[in-house]
N, C-alpha and C positions, 0 to 999 in steps of 0.2 A: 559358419555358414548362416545367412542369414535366412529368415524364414516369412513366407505370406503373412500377411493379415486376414486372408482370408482363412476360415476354419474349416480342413477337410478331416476326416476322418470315414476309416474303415476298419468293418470287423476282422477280426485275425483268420477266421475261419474265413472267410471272400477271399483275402489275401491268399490260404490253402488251395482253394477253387482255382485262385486264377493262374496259379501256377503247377498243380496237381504236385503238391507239398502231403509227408508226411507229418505229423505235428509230435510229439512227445508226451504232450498233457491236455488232458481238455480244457478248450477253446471259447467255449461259451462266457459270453459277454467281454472279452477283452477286445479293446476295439485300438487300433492306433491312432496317431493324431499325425505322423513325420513318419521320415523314412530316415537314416545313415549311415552310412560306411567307414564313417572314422568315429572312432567311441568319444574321442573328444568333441565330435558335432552331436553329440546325443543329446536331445532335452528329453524332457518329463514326455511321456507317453506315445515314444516313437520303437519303429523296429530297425534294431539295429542288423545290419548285413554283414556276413563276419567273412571277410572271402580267403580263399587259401594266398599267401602270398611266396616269392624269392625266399626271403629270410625269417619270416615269421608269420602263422597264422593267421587271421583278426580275431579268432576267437578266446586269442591267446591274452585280449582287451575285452572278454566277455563283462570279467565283474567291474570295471570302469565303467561298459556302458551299458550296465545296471543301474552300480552308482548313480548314474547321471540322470535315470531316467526309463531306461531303456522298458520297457514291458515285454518282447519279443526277439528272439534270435531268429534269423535267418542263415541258412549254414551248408556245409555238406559233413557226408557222415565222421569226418574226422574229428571238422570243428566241432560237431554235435557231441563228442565223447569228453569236450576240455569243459562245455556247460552247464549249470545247474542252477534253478533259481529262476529259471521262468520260462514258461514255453518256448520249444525249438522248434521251427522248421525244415526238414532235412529236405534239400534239392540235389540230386545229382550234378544241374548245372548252376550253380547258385550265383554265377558269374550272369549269366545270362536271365536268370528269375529277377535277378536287381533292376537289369534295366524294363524289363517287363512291369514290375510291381510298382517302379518310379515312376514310369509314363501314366502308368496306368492309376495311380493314386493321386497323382494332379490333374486329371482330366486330361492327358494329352496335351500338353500346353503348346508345342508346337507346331501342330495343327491348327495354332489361333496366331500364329505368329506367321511372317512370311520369312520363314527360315533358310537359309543360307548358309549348305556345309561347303570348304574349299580345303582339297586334297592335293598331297602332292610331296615328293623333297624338297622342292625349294619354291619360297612365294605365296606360299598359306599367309603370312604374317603380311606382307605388303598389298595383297589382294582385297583379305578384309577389311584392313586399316583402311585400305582407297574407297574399299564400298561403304566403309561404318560411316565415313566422311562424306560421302557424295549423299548420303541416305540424310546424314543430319541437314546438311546444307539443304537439303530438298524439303526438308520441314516436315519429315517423316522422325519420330521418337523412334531409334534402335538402340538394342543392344550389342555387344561383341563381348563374344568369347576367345583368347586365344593364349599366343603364347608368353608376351607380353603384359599383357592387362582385360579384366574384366570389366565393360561400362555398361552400367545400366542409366540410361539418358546419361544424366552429367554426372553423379557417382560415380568413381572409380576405385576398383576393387584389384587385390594383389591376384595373381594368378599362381596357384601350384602346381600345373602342367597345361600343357598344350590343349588337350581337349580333359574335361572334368571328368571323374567318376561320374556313370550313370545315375545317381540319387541327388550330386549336386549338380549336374546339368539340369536334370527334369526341376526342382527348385528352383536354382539360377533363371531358368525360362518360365514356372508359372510366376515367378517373382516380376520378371518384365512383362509378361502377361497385366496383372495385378496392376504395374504401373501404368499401363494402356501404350508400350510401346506395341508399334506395325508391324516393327524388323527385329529377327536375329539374325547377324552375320557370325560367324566362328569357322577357327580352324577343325579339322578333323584330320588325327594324325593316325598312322598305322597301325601303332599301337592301340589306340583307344579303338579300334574297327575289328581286330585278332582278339581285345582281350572283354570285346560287349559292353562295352562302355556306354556306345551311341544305341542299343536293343531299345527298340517302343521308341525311338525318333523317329522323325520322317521330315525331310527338306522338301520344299518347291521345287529347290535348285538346288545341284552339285556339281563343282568344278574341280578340275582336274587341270592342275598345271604343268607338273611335267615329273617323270622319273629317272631316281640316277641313284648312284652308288649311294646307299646308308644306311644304317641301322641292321646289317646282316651279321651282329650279333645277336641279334632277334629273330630273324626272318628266314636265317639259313644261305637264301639266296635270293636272286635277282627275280628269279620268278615267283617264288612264295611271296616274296615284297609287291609285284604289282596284283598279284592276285588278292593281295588283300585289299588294295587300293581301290580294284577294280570290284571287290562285294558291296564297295557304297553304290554302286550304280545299277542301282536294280530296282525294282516296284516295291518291293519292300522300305524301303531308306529315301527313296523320291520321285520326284513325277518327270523334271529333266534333267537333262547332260549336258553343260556348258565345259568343253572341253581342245584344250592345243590339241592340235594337231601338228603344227613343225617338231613336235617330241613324238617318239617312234614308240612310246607307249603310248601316248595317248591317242595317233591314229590307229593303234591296236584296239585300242577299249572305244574309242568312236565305231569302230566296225562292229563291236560284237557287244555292245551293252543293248540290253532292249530297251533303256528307256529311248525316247524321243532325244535326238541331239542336234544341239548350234556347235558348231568349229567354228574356233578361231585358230589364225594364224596371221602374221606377221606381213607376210609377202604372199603368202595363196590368194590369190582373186578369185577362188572356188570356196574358198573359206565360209561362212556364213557373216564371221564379223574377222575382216582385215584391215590394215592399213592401203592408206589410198596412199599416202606420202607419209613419212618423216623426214624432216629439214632440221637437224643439228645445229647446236652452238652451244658458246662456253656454258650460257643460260641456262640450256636444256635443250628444247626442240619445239618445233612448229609440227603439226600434227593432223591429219585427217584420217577421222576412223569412218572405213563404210559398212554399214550392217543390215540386219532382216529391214526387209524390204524396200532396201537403195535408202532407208537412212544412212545420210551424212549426216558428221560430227567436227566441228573444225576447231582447233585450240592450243595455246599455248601451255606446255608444260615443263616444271622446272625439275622435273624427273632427269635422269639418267640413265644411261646404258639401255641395252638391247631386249633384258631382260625384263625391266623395268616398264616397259610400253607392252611386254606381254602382258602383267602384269595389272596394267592400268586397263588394256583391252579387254581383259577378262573384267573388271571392276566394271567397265562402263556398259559392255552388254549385260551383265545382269542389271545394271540397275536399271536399266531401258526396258528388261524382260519382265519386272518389279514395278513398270510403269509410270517411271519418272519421266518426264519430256525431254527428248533430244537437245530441245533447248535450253533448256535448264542445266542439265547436264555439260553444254559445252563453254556455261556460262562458270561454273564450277569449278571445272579441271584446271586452268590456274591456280588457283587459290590449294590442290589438294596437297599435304605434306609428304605423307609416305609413312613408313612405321620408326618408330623410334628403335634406334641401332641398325639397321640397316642406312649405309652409306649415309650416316649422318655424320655433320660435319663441325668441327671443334674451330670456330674463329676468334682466334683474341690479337688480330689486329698484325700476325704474320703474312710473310709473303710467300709463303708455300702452303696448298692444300694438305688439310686433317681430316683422314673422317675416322670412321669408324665402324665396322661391319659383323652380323651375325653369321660370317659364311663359313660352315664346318663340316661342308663334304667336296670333295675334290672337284664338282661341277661348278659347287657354286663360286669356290675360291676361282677357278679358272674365269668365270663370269666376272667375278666383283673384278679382279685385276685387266682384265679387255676393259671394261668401261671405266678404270684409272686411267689407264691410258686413254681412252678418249678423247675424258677430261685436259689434259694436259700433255702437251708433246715432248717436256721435258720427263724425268724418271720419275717410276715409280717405289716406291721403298715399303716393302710390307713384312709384317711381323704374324708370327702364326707358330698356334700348337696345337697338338690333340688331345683330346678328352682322353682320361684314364676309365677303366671299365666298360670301355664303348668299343665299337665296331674295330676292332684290330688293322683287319685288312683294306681298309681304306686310309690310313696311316702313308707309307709309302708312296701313293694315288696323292695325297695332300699334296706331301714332301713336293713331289715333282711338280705338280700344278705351282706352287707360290718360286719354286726354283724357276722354272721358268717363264712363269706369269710377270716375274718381279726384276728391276732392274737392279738392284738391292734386297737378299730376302733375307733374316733373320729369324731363326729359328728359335721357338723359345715354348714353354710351358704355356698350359691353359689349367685344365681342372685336374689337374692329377688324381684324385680321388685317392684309392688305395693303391695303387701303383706310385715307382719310383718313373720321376721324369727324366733320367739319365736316358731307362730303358725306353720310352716313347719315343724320345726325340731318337734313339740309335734304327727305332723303325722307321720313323719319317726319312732318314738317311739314307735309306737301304739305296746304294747302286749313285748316290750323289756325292759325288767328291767339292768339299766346302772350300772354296776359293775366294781369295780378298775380292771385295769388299764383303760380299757374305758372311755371316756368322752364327754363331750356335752361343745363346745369352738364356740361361735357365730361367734365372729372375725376372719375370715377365716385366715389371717394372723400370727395371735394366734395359732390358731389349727395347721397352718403347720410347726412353730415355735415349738411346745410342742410334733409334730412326730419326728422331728428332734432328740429335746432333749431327746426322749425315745431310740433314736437307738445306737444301740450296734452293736461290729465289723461281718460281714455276715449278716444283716440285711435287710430288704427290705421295704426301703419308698414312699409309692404312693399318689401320690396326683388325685382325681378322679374327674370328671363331667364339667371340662371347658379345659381341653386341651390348644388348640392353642389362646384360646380367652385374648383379651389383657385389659378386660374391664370386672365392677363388675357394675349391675346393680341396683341401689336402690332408690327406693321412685322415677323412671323415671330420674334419671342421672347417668350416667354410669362414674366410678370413676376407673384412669388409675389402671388395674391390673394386674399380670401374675402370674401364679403359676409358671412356669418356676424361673422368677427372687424371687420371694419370698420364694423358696424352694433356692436358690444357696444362699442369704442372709441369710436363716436360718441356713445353713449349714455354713455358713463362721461367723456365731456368734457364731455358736458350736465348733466352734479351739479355741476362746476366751475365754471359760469357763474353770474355775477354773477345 
């Protein structure tokens, strides 16, 4: 992780104060310089946060990040018993003192920033990416955090989850601070919101795109999931609510957030930011957005599907709420690309559509395949697995979405993890009886090899559930993959056929 040039530092005992921390040893004159949560981000004179984890401790990385540096533990009483060798702090909620002690060690950094969290199952990824775009284009220096990629202006940085641990958020943001970028845009995912990741943040803005089946191997249920969704939206976390309404959660949480809210929707003329028209074609669409205060917005975009204009709708009233010019903005929206792996598209000079999509809960697959079809009147032919050690019961819910989303659907592996993909795929099956042309191809390589060689000229080939990700996970080793490059080889093996 990379760190300021500017030099903060606080005493350990402050640190004690601001979070009503017991200490182990006295405190007098040890002062930090950093904060981090992974022992291997430790440098010289930071305090290390040791949090409980699934499978192991952090504290169980105490004397690494010693080694490295460390001067101070932060802890709870467990971790506090694997320690020795320099001052502990013991916190009851130590998950929660991180994001406190990190905000709060950087000045608050996004409080200086015009910060921008966007929530939701599906559309975090395409929202900022539209907004981190419109905000460059406008000649505003932003950052974006998300799931994808980290940019600070034109650096780009790898990402290890969707929204960072609390210590490198609050860095990553006094870092673009530091740079004199205006904007952060990022995602903000459920998890990171349940497990205090985002504590001592605070957005301008939070949007909320829509809710649907996922992650309730986490969450329990459908409610504990929007409830958590719905704790970003409060005076605590931000000042507004930019939020869908044609999703039956999010006109729930427009009802009853007390922050100040704008609705959007698609077709609502009650909406605050709607469409006035969309006009379709191969291209994309022709477009008019109307919003606060009978701004019009008129433009050409080479976006697609239904979802997609939600999407760019939520992008365009924040950045008009951010203070960008309507015209500026409609002078943009051409030119914007979308996120990488979502419905992006593999051309080497075939005559059938490639793309390629990050969509891995049963709404979104049903989305991405309506706007295949759009695209193209001819078939669509889609490949798709599910994750191993993930959400179980939305397995099945996939199954049937790409069955009959798909004119052609192929059943195949994605990240198996420590699960057998035999067993996954016999979930995705549950209650589907597999009939030609359909098929069940393990080797995901195989399967997108066998969509290939099914397509014919106007056709529509997608590849579903990993997106951007460069890596296939199995039995705990991740083995180099792209659907990108394995769909453009499939294709350039299909010129070579007889």
């Amino acid at each position: 992780m990379q760190r300021t040039l500017t030099n903060f530092k606080k005493s350990l005992a402050s640190v004690s104060t601001i979070i009503n921390a017991q200490c182990s040893e006295n405190m007098d004159g040890i002062e930090i310089t950093g904060v981090a949560i992974s022992s291997s981000d430790v440098i010289e004179g930071d305090l290390f946060i040791a949090l409980p984890g699934e499978k192991f401790h952090g504290a169980s990385f105490a004397t690494q990040a010693i080694s490295n540096g460390a001067v101070a533990i932060l802890t709870d009483e467990a971790g506090a018993k694997m320690v020795t060798g320099v001052p502990v702090l013991v916190s009851n909620s130590p998950r929660r003192a991180a994001g406190v002690i990190s905000a709060w060690f950087y000045s608050e950094p996004m409080r200086d920033l015009y910060s921008v969290g966007v929530t939701g199952t599906n559309g975090k990824t395409t929202v900022t990416t539209l907004l981190h775009q419109i905000m460059q284009a406008a000649g505003r220096e932003s950052g974006l955090i998300g799931t994808v990629e980290v940019r600070i202006g034109s650096e780009i940085l790898a990402s290890k989850r969707t929204t960072p641990e609390s210590a490198d958020l609050q860095t990553l943001s006094a870092l673009m601070r530091e740079r004199h970028m205006r904007n952060l845009v990022m995602e903000v995912s459920s998890h990171a919101i349940t497990l205090e990741r985002i504590r001592g943040s605070h957005f301008a803005v939070v949007g909320f795109t829509n809710l649907s089946q996922d992650h309730l191997d986490f969450h329990k249920s459908m409610e504990d999931y929007f409830l958590a969704k719905a704790s970003l939206f409060t005076y605590e976390y931000a000042d507004l609510a930019v939020i869908n309404i044609d999703d039956e959660h999010g006109a729930r949480l427009a009802a009853t957030t007390e922050l100040p809210v704008m609705t959007l929707s698609r077709s609502n003329k009650d909406a605050t930011w709607h469409y006035a028209s969309i006009t379709r074609d191969y291209l994309g669409a022709s477009i008019a957005i109307r919003g606060s205060g009978g701004v019009l917005i008129e433009a050409k975009t080479s976006l697609h599907g239904g979802f997609n204009y939600d999407n760019l709708l939520m992008a365009v009233a924040i950045a008009t709420e951010s203070g960008i010019d309507p015209i500026d903005i409609a002078s943009i929206v051409p030119h914007l690309t979308g996120a990488v792996g979502r419905l992006e598209a593999v051309r080497l000079g075939q005559n059938f559509t490639a793309l390629v999509d990050y969509a891995h809960s049963p709404d979104a697959v049903t989305r991405v395949l309506e706007t295949a079809h759009e695209i193209s009147d001819a078939r669509v032919i889609a490949v798709l697995g599910c994750g191993g050690d993930r959400d179980v019961t939305k397995r099945a819910l996939m199954g049937s979405a790409l069955h009959e989303g798909a004119d052609i659907a192929i059943f195949t592996s994605d990240n198996p993890r420590s699960e057998k993909p035999e067993d996954i795929l016999v979930q995705m099956l549950l209650d589907i009886e597999i009939e030609t042309p359909n098929q069940v191809i393990i080797d995901r390589a195989v399967a997108i090899q066998t969509a290939v060689n099914h397509a014919e000229a106007g056709d529509v080939v997608i590849i579903l559930g990993k997106g951007h990700e460069k890596g296939q996970e199995i039995a705990g080793v991740i083995h180099p993959f792209d659907d990108r490059i394995e769909l453009a080889r499939a294709i350039e093996d299909k010129k070579c056929l007889p």
